[in-house]
C-alpha positions, 0 to 999 in steps of 0.5 A: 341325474348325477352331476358325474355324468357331465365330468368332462363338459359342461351341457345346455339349459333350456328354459321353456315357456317359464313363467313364475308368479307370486301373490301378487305380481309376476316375477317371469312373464313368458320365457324361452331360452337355450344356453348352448353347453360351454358357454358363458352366458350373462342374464343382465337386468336391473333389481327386481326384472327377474333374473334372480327368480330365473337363476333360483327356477334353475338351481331348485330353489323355486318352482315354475308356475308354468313351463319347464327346465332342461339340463343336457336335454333331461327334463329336471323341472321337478327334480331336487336341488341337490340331484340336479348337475348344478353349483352357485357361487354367491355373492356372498361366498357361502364359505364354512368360517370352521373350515380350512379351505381345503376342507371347504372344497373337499366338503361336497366331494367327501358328502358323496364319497367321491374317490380321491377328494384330496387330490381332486380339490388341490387340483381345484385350488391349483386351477384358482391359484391359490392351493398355497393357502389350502391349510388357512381359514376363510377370515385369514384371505383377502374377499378375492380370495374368498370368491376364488375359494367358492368358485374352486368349491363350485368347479371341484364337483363338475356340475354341468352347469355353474350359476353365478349369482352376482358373485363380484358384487362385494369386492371393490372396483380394481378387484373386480375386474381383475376377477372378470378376467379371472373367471373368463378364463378359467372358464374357459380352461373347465368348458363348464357351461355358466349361467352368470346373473349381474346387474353390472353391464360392464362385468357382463360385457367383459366376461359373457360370450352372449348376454341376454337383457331382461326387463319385467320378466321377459328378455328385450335382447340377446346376442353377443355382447357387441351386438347389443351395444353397437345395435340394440332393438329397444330404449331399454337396452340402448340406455341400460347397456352404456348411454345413447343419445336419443332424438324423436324424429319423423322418416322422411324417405326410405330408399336404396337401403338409407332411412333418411329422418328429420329431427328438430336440428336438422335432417340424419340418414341411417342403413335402414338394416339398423332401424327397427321402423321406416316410417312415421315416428322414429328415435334416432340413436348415437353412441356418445363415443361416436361422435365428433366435436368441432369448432367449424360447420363441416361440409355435408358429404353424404358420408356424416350426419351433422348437428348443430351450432349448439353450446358446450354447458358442461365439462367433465375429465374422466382420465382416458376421455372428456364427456362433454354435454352440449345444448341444440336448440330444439334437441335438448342435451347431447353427450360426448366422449372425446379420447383425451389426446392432448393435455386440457380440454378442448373445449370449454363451456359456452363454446359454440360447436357442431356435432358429426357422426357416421350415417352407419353408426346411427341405429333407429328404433320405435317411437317408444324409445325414448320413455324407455330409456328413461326407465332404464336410466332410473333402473341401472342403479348399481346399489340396488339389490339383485332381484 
């Protein structure tokens, strides 16, 4: 299979029944996945879940122990890397330092004789907006740049399908987001279908039309980025993907589609669509953002969950917000996001508050949740080599 016969379009991926070993341990335990052609699709996971192995079983570089692989609906399992429609942009760009950047994204095209391999990487460059610095060397632009210039190397051949392995993980924070924004786009104006491995859960969210959660091997969630925040099925993903505030709790009555459930601060109800389980032991979730302080003891209407009086412990500013933590007796630590509307805090340690929210953002998950959640916590270290 060529990559020129995807010039135009990108094309699904199916994984089936992947599963990889190693001497030792299992890097992917079972996996089934369909990334739809055109699409940008986040596989998101802390080091060592798999999702680096997973990108490598795509691109050649490794051989599944089990399954197999399709591009377009052509089976390149044990194709070679170099004949599957595939590109990767690394993290650590890969450019040729003896090179122009001209002649960096003309190289693929004038290996396989391509017509017109001038014309075809200007226009590659012009799509990265950096054709104005087609005569320079690598070393002479800035690392956005560099990252530009390997995406535009990657594009120029028109794989039918774009891996990108942690490819804004050197660049710094400001840059980084600007390239998120950058890569969505052009992504979208090529309608290649990309495959993009992070660790980071805000560059995955920001730029993936679906992301896919992986943990030990095997994906706990996919769907859209939204989903999977304000609903996710597992602790994993409730504390891997933004903070969540989780209490153990037990169902008390499940009927006219509200789970009601007691904690050891008081009772809270939830849609049961929202939860995973309806009876026995639960986890009761709530993201920080969701919550409301208050200085007073709020009616109960039946529209709010409502905790509390506990003690503001700690204070901390962080420009658009306040996160505030507060100890319940009997729930332990509770974390909030207030918008800074006003100048100052609002409230100052050891003060004594309750905590409300609304019963429909509430989501419920299994008993479990909480020992999850703490692995996710030590997993989503941002330092930690992808894996």
């Amino acid at each position: 299979m060529a990559a020129g016969e995807f010039a135009e379009s990108g094309a699904d991926l199916q994984l089936e029944g992947i599963r990889k070993t190693f001497p030792g341990f299992t890097a992917i335990e079972e996996l089934d996945l369909l990334i739809p052609a055109g699409s940008f699709f986040a596989l998101l996971g802390p080091s060592g879940c798999g999702k680096t192995t997973t990108l490598r079983l795509v691109a050649g570089l490794e051989d599944p122990t089990a399954g197999r692989i399709l591009i377009g609906g052509q089976d390149v399992t044990s194709v070679k890397p170099h004949k599957r429609p595939v590109n990767t942009v690394f993290q650590s760009y890969a450019l040729f330092p003896h090179m122009s950047v001209i002649e960096n994204v003309e190289f693929g095209l004038k290996r396989r004789r391509v017509a017109d391999a001038a014309t075809k990487a200007h226009e590659a460059l012009r799509l990265v907006e950096l054709d104005h610095v087609a005569a320079r060397r690598p070393s002479q632009l800035s690392g956005g740049q560099q990252q530009r210039v390997a995406l535009a190397r990657a594009i120029v051949n028109r794989p039918a399908l774009l891996l990108l392995d942690e490819p804004l993980g050197a660049l710094d924070l400001k840059l980084r987001r600007q390239m998120q924004l950058e890569l969505k786009s052009i992504q979208a104006e090529v309608g290649l279908t990309f495959l993009h491995v992070t660790h980071d859960q805000e560059e995955a969210m920001t730029m993936a039309d679906t992301v896919a959660v992986m943990n030990h091997g095997r994906i706990e969630q996919l769907g859209s980025p939204q989903e999977l925040y304000e609903l996710p099925k597992t602790g994993f993903v409730a504390s891997f993907l933004g903070q969540s505030n989780l209490f153990p709790a037990t169902v008390e009555s499940a009927a006219g589609g509200m789970i009601t459930a007691r904690t050891a601060g008081g009772v809270v109800a939830m849609p049961q669509e929202r939860a995973v389980v309806s009876t026995g032991a639960i986890t009761v979730g709530i993201r920080p953002e969701k919550l409301r302080l208050l200085s007073e003891e709020p009616p109960r209407d039946g529209l709010e969950n409502v905790l509390g009086p506990g003690r503001i412990v700690d204070v901390s500013f962080a420009g658009a917000s306040t996160q505030y933590i507060l100890e319940i007796p009997g729930l332990g630590e509770v974390t909030v996001f207030e918008q800074n509307m006003v100048f100052g805090s609002v409230f100052t340690p050891g003060s004594e508050v309750w905590v409300a929210w609304r019963r429909e953002h509430t989501f419920g998950l299994d008993a479990a949740a909480r020992v999850e959640a703490a692995e996710a916590v030590a997993a989503a270290d941002p330092d930690g080599e992808a894996a």
